[in-house]
N, C-alpha and C positions, 0 to 999 in steps of 0.2 A: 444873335442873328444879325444888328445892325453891324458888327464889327466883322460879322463875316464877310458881309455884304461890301462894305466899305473897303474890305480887303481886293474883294475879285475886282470891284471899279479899279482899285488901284494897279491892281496885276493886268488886267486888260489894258489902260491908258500906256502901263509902261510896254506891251505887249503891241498895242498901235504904234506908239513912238517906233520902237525899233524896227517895224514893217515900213514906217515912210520914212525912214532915215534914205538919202539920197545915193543911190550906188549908181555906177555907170549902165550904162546897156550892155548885154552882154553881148558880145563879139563871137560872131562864127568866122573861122578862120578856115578857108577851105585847106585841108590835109590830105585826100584821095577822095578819086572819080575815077570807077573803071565799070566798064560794059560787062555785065556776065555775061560768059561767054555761051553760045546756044548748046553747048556738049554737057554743063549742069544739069542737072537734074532740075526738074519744079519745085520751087524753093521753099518748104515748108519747117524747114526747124533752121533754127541757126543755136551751133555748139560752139562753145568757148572752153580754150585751155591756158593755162601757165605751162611754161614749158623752161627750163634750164637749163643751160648749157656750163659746163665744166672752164676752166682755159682752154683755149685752140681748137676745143669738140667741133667737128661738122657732123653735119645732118646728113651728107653723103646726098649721092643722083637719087632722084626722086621725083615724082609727079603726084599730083591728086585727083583721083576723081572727080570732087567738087572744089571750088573755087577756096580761097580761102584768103581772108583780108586779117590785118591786127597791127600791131605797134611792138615796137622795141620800147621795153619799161627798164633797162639797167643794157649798160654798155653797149654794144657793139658790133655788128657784123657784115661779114664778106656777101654779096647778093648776086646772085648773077640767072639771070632766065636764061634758054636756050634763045640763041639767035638775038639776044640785046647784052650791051656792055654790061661787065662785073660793075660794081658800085659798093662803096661803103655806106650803112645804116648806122645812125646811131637814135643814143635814145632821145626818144619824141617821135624817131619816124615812123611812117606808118609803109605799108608793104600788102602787095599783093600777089598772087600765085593763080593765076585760072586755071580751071580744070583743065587737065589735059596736058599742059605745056610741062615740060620738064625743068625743072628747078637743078641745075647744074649746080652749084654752092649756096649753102647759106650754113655759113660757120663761126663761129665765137672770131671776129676780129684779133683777140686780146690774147698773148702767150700767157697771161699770169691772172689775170681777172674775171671772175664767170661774167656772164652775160644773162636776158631776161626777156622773153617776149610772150606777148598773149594773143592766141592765133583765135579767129570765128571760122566755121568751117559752115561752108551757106550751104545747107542739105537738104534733103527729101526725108531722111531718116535717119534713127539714131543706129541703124543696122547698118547703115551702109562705109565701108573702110573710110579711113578721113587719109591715111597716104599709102603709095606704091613704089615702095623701096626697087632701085632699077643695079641695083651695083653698082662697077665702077664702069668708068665710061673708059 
């Protein structure tokens, strides 16, 4: 019993050590800030997806009914909203779509390398469509 006892002092003290070992503060680096826009819905679930894209795939014209924020997590892509300039994204950035507005491009940048992004779709419910495929413009 004493050697157990002796043991957990032990495992504890090294277990304190490594909690006040000295690390920086962590740093919030602002990455996006946007208004949802009043045409969402009342915001009660928030869905997340991984999503792939192949080389050169677009996503094709398209809008959502709910808003929809995320981050490129591997390569690359074409961004363009209705009525603001196209833009290249790459990975790290982050990206947004409000409900409503039409998303003219968002395509794999890359002839030869897939791409990788993880969309939150800010909803009312898990019933309700997350996109609205429009054709081709």
């Amino acid at each position: 019993m004493k050697q157990t006892l002796i043991a957990v002092g032990a495992l504890s003290a090294i277990s304190a050590a490594a909690i006040a070992e000295d690390f920086p503060p962590l740093q919030r680096v602002p990455v996006l800030e946007e208004a949802i826009p009043s045409s969402n819905p009342p915001v009660k679930l928030v869905r997340g997806a991984r999503i792939r894209f192949a080389p050169r795939q677009p996503t094709g014209l398209h809008r959502h009914p709910i808003s929809v924020a995320g981050v490129v997590t591997a390569g690359s892509f074409i961004f363009k909203r209705e009525g603001e300039p196209e833009k290249v994204i790459k990975t790290g950035d982050s990206f947004f779509e409000p409900a409503g507005v039409t998303t003219e491009r968002f395509d794999n940048a890359s002839a030869t390398e897939p791409a990788e992004l993880i969309a939150f779709y800010i909803t009312d419910t898990k019933d309700r469509p997350l996109i609205e495929m429009l054709g081709s413009k």
